[in-house]
N, C-alpha and C positions, 0 to 999 in steps of 0.2 A: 514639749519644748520646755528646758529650762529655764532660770535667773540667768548664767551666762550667754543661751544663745538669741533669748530677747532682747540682752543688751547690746551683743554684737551685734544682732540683725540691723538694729534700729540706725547702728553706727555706721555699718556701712551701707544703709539702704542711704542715710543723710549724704555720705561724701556720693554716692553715686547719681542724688537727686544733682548734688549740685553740679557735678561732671557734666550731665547729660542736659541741663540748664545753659551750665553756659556753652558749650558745644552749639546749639539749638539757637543762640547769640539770643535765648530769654531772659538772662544775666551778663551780666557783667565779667569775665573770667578774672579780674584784678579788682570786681567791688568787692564790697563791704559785704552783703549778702551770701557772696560766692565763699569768702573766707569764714564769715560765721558758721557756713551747714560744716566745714569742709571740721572746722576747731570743733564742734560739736561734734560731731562723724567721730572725729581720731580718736577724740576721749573717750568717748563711749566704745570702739570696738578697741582702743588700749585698753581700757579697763575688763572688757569681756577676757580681752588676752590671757591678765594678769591673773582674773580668776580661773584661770584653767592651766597658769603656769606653761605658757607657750612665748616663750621670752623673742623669739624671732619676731614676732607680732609685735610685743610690747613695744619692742625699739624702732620696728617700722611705722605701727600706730604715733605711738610717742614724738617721731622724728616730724611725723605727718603735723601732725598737731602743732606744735615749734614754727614750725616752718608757714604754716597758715597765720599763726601769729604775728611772725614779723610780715607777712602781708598785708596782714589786716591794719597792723598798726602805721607799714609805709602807705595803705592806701589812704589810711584816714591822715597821716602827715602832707602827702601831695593835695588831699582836698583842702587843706586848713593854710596854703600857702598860693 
């Protein structure tokens, strides 16, 4: 196994941990925890993407990640109100 597909592995093993967590209802699907694996996930299997030049990925990783963001950040806005 290479540098890219350790880092992909890691990435999507993270979004799948958190998938199958919160499914399981052992998280939160709208916590903070859920969105952390999920932002960490994207990154890292975006970045495996990037290094192997598989642009379909990048922009689905990338989008994933984004998107976990503004979750994370509405979840921690609904807690703080």
């Amino acid at each position: 196994m290479v540098y890219n597909d350790i880092i992909g592995s890691i990435g999507v093993g993270l979004i799948l941990i958190a998938y199958f967590l919160g499914t399981e209802k052992l998280i939160k699907n709208d916590g903070k925890l859920y969105f952390v694996l999920n932002i960490i996930g994207a990154g890292l299997a975006c970045y495996a993407s990037l290094l192997i030049n598989y642009w379909p990925f990048v922009i689905l990783e990338g989008t994933w990640m984004l998107v976990s963001i503004y979750g994370l950040m509405r979840a921690m806005r609904i807690k703080m109100t």
